[in-house]
C-alpha positions in Angstrom: -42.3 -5.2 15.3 -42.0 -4.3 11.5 -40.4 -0.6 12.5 -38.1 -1.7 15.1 -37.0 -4.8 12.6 -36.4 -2.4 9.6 -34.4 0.4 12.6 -32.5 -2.9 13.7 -31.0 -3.8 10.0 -30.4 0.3 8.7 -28.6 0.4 12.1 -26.3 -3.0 11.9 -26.2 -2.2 7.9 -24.7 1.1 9.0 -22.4 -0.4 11.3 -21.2 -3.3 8.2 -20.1 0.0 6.0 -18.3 1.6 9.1 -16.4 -1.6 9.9 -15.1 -2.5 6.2 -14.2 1.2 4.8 -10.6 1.0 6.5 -9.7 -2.2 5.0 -11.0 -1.5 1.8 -8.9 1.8 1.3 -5.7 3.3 2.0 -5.3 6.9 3.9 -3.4 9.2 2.0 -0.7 10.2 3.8 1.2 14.0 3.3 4.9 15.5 3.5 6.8 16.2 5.3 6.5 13.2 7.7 7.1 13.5 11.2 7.6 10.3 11.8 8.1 6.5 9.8 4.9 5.6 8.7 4.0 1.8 9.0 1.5 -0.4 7.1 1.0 -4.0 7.4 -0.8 -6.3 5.0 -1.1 -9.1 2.7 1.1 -9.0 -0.1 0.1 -10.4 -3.7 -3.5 -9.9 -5.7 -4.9 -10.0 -8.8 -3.1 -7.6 -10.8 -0.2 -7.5 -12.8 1.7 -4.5 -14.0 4.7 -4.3 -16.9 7.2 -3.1 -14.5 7.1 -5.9 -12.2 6.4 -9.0 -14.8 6.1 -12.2 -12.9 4.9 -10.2 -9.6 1.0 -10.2 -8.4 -0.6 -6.7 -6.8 -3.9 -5.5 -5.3 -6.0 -3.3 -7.3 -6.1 -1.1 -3.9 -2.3 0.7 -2.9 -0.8 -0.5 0.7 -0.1 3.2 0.9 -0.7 6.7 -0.7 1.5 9.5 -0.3 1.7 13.1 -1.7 4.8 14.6 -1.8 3.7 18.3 -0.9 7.2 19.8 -1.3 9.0 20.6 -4.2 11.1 17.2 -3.2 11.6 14.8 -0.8 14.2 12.1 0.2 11.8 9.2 1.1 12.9 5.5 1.4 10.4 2.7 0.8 10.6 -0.8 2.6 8.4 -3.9 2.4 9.6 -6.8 4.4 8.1 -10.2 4.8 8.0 -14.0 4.3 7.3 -14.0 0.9 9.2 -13.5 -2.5 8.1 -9.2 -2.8 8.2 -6.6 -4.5 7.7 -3.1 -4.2 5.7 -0.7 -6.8 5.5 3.3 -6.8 3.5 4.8 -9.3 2.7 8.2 -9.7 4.8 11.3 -11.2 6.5 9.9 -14.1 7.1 6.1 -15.0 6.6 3.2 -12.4 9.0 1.9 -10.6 9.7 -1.9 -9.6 12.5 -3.6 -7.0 12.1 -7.6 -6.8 13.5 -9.1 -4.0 16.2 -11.6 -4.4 14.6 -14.5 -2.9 11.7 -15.4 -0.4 12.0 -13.4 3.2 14.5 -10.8 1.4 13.8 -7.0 2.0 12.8 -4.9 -0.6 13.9 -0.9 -0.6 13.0 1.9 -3.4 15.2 4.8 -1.9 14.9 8.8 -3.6 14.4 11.8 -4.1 10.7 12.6 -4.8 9.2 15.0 -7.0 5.9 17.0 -5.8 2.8 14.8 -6.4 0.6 12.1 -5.8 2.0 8.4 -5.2 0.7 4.9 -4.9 2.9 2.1 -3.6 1.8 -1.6 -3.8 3.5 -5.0 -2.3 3.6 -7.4 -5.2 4.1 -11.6 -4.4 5.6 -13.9 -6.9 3.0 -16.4 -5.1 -0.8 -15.5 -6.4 -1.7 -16.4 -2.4 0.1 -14.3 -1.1 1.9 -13.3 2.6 2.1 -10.9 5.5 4.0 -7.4 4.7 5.5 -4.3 6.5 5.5 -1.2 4.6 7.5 1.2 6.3 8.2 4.7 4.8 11.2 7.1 6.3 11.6 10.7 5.1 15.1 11.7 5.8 15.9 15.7 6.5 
């Protein structure tokens, strides 16, 4: 009984780490894109950052992306109920779009330099609300 007990909690431990690793990071994802990549979430966190004073992020990116060419024309969009904003940081100094007003989209549009990016949803509301993060790469 003591065997198949200790077999019974490795395997359902096991299963616990399988279940949680997707929420708990985000896939990096490469360019060129063959098609618009789409994340949903919850907007808002813990964190703050300069660029975005008054504005709440995770700690974990909705999305990473690495720019593999020398540049790329990529547009960022976060859409939801909530009062957003939109963070990249990577290459060079953040950047930060505030929506107007609650339910407003957010876009960062541009060309991107080769390397390594991390885009966040910020709230204005510490709680939160649902998100879209789509990303476009335009020819």
């Amino acid at each position: 009984m003591k065997r198949f007990l200790s077999k019974t909690i490795a395997a359902f431990s096991s299963g616990l780490v399988v279940l949680m690793a997707p929420i708990a990071l985000s896939q990096t994802v490469q360019t060129p894109l063959r098609s618009t990549v789409q994340v949903t979430g919850n907007s808002g966190g813990t964190q703050t950052n300069d660029a975005c004073r008054g504005f709440m992020f995770s700690a974990t990116p909705a999305q990473v992306i690495q720019v593999t060419e020398p540049s790329a024309s990529l547009s960022f969009r976060a859409e939801g109920s909530g009062q957003l904003a939109l963070l990249v940081t990577g290459a060079g100094s953040p950047i930060c779009v505030p929506s107007t007003g609650a339910g407003e989209g957010v876009t960062i549009p541009g060309v991107w330099q080769r390397g390594t990016y991390s885009v966040f949803v910020g709230n204005r509301a510490t709680t939160g609300s649902p998100f879209t993060l789509s990303i476009v790469q335009e020819n």
